[in-house]
C-alpha positions as a Markdown table, in Angstrom:
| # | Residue | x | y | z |
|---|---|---|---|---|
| 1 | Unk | 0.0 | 0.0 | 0.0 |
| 2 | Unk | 2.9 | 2.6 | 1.3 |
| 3 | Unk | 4.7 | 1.9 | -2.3 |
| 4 | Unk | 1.5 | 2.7 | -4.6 |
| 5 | Unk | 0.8 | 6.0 | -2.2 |
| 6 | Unk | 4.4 | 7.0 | -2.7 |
| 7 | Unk | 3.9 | 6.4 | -6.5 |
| 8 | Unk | 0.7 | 8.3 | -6.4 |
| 9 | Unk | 2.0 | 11.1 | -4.7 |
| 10 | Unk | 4.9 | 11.6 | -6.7 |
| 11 | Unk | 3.5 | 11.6 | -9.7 |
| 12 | Unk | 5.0 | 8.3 | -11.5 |
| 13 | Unk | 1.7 | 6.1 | -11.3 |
| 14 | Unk | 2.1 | 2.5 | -10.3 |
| 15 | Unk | 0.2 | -0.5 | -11.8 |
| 16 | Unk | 0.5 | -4.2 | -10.6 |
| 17 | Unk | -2.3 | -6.8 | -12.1 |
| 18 | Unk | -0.8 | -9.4 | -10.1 |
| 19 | Unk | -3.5 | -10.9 | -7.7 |
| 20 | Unk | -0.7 | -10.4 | -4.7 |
| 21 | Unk | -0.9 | -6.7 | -5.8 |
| 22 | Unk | -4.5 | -6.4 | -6.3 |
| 23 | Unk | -5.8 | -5.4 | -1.9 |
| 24 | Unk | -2.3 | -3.4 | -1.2 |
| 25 | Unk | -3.5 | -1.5 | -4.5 |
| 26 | Unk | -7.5 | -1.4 | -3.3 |
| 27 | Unk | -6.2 | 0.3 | -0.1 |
| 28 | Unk | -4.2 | 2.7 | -1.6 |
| 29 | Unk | -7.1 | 3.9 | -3.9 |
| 30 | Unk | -9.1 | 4.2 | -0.9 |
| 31 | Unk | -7.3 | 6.6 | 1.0 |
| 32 | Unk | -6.1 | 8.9 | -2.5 |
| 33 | Unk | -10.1 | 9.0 | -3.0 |
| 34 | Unk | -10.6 | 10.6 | 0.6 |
| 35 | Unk | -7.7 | 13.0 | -0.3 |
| 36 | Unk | -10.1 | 15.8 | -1.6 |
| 37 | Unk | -8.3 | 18.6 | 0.0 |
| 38 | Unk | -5.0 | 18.0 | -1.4 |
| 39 | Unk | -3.4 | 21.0 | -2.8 |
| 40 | Unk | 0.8 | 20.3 | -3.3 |
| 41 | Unk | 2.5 | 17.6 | -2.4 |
| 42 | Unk | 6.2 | 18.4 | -1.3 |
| 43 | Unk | 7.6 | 15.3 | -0.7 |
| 44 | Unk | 7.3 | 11.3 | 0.0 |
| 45 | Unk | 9.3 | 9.3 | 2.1 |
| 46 | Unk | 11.3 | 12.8 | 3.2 |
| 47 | Unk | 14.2 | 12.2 | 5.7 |
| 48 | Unk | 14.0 | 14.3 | 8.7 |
| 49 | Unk | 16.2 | 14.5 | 11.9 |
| 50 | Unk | 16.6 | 16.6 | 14.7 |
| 51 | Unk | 20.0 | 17.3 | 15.5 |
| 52 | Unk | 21.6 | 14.1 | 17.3 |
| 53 | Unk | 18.6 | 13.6 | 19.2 |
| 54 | Unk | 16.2 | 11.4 | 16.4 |
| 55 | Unk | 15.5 | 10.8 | 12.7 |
| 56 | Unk | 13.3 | 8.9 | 10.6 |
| 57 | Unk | 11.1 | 9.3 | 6.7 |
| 58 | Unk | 7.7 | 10.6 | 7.0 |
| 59 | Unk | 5.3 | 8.9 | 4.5 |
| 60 | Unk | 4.0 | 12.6 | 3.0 |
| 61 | Unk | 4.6 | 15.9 | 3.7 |
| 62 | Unk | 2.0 | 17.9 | 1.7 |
| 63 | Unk | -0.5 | 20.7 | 1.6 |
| 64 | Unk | -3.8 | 20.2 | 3.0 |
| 65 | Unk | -6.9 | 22.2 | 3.3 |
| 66 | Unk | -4.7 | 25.2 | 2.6 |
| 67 | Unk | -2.1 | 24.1 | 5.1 |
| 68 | Unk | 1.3 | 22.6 | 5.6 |
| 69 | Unk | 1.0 | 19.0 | 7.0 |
| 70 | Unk | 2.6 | 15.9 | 7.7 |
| 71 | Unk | 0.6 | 12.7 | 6.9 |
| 72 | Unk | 1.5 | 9.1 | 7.8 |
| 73 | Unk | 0.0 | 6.5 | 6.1 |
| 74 | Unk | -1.3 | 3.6 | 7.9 |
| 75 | Unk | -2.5 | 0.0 | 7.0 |
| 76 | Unk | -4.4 | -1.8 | 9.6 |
| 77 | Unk | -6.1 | -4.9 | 9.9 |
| 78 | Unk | -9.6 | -3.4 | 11.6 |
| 79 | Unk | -10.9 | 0.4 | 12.6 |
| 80 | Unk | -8.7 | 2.7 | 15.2 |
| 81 | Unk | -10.1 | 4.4 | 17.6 |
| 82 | Unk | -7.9 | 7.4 | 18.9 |
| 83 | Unk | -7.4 | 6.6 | 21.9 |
| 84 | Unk | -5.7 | 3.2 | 20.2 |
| 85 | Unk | -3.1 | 5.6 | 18.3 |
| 86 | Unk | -1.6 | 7.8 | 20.6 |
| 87 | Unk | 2.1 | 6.4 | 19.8 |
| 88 | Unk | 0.8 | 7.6 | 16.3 |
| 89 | Unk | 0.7 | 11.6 | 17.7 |
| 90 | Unk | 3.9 | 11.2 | 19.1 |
| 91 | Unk | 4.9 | 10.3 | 15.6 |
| 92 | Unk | 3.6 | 13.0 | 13.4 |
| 93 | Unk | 4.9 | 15.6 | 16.4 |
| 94 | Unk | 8.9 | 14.1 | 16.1 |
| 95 | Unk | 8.5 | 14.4 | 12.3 |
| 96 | Unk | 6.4 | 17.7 | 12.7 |
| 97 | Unk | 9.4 | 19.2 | 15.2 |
| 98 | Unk | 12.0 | 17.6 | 12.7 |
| 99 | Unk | 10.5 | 19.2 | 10.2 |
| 100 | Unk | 10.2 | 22.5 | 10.8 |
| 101 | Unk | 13.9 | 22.4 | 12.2 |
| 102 | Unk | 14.9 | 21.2 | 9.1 |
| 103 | Unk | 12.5 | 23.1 | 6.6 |
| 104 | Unk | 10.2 | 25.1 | 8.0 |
| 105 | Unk | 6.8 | 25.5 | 9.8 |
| 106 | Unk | 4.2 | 22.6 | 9.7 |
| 107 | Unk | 0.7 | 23.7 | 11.5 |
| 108 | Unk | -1.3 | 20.2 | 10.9 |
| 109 | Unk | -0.4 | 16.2 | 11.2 |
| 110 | Unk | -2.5 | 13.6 | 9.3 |
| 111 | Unk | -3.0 | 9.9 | 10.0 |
| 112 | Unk | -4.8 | 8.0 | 7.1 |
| 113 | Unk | -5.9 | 4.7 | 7.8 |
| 114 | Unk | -7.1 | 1.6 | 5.6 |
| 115 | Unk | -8.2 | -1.6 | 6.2 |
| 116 | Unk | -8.3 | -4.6 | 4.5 |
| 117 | Unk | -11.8 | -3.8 | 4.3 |
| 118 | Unk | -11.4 | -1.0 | 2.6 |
| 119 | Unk | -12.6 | 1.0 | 5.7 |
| 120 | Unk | -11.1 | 4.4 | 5.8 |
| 121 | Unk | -10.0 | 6.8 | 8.3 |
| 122 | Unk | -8.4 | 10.3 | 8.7 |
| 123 | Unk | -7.2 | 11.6 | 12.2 |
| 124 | Unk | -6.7 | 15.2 | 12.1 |
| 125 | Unk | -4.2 | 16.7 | 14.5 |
| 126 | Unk | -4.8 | 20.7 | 14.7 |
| 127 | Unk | -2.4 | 23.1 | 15.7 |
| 128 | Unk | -2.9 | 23.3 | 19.4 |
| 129 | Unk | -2.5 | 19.3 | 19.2 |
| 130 | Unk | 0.4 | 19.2 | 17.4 |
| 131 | Unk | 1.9 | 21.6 | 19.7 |
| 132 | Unk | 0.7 | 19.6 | 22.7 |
| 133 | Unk | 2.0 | 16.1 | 21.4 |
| 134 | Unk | 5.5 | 17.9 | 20.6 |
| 135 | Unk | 5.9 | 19.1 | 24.0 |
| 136 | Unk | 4.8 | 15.9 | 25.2 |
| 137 | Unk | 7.6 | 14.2 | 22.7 |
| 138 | Unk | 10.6 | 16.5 | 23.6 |
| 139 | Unk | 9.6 | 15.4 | 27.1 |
| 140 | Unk | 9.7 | 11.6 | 26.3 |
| 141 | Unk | 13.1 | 12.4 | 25.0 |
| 142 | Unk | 14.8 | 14.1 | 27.6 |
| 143 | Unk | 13.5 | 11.1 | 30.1 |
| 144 | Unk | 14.7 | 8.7 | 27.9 |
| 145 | Unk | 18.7 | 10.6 | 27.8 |
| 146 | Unk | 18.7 | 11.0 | 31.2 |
| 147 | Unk | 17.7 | 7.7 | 31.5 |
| 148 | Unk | 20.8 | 5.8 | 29.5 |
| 149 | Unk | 23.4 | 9.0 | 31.1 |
């Protein structure tokens, strides 16, 4: 699924008949169809660190609904709940923090969801929560240093 989104994204297209290909494919289509407010897409798969601290590639970083976001895509075998995807926050918020060290501001996170259902779901993070879910990560970090000093 995380390949044909990348292909999508970046404009190269991606088709695979194969019946091993056919449900990643399905799930991909699902969440680009819920993807009406999609304006610019900047990058896929972008590297991001923060200093010496953490690093990692976010799935999308885009424009959506008119503002900068970071967007994770995310395969799952039933529905989430939010309360279920809270390590997901924490996610978006390194890469969000990363980010706008690295390139500039970010003011939204985005968690897209599929099933193998075909059940989709989008969990919005606003400002005020991605500024709540970064301090919360910078404060997961500095516990973690002090603990391994």
């Amino acid at each position: 699924m995380h390949y044909v989104l990348e292909q999508y994204m970046s404009g190269q297209g991606y088709l695979n008949l194969s019946d091993d290909g056919s449900l990643p494919r399905m799930m991909a289509h699902t969440i680009i169809e819920n993807l009406d407010k999609l304006s610019e897409v900047y990058g896929t798969e972008i590297n991001l660190a923060y200093d010496d601290r953490w690093a990692g590639s976010t799935d999308l970083v885009c424009v959506y609904d008119g503002k900068p976001t970071i967007a994770d895509f995310k395969q799952s075998n039933r529905p989430k709940r939010e309360e279920w995807i809270e390590d997901y926050f924490y996610q978006i918020a390194a890469y969000s923090l990363a980010h706008k060290k690295q390139y500039g501001e970010i003011t939204q996170g985005m968690i897209l969801v599929c099933t193998k259902d075909l059940v989709f779901q989008k969990f919005m993070m606003n400002e005020e929560m991605l500024s709540e879910y970064e301090e919360k990560w910078f404060a997961k970090v500095e516990d973690y240093h002090k603990g391994i000093k």
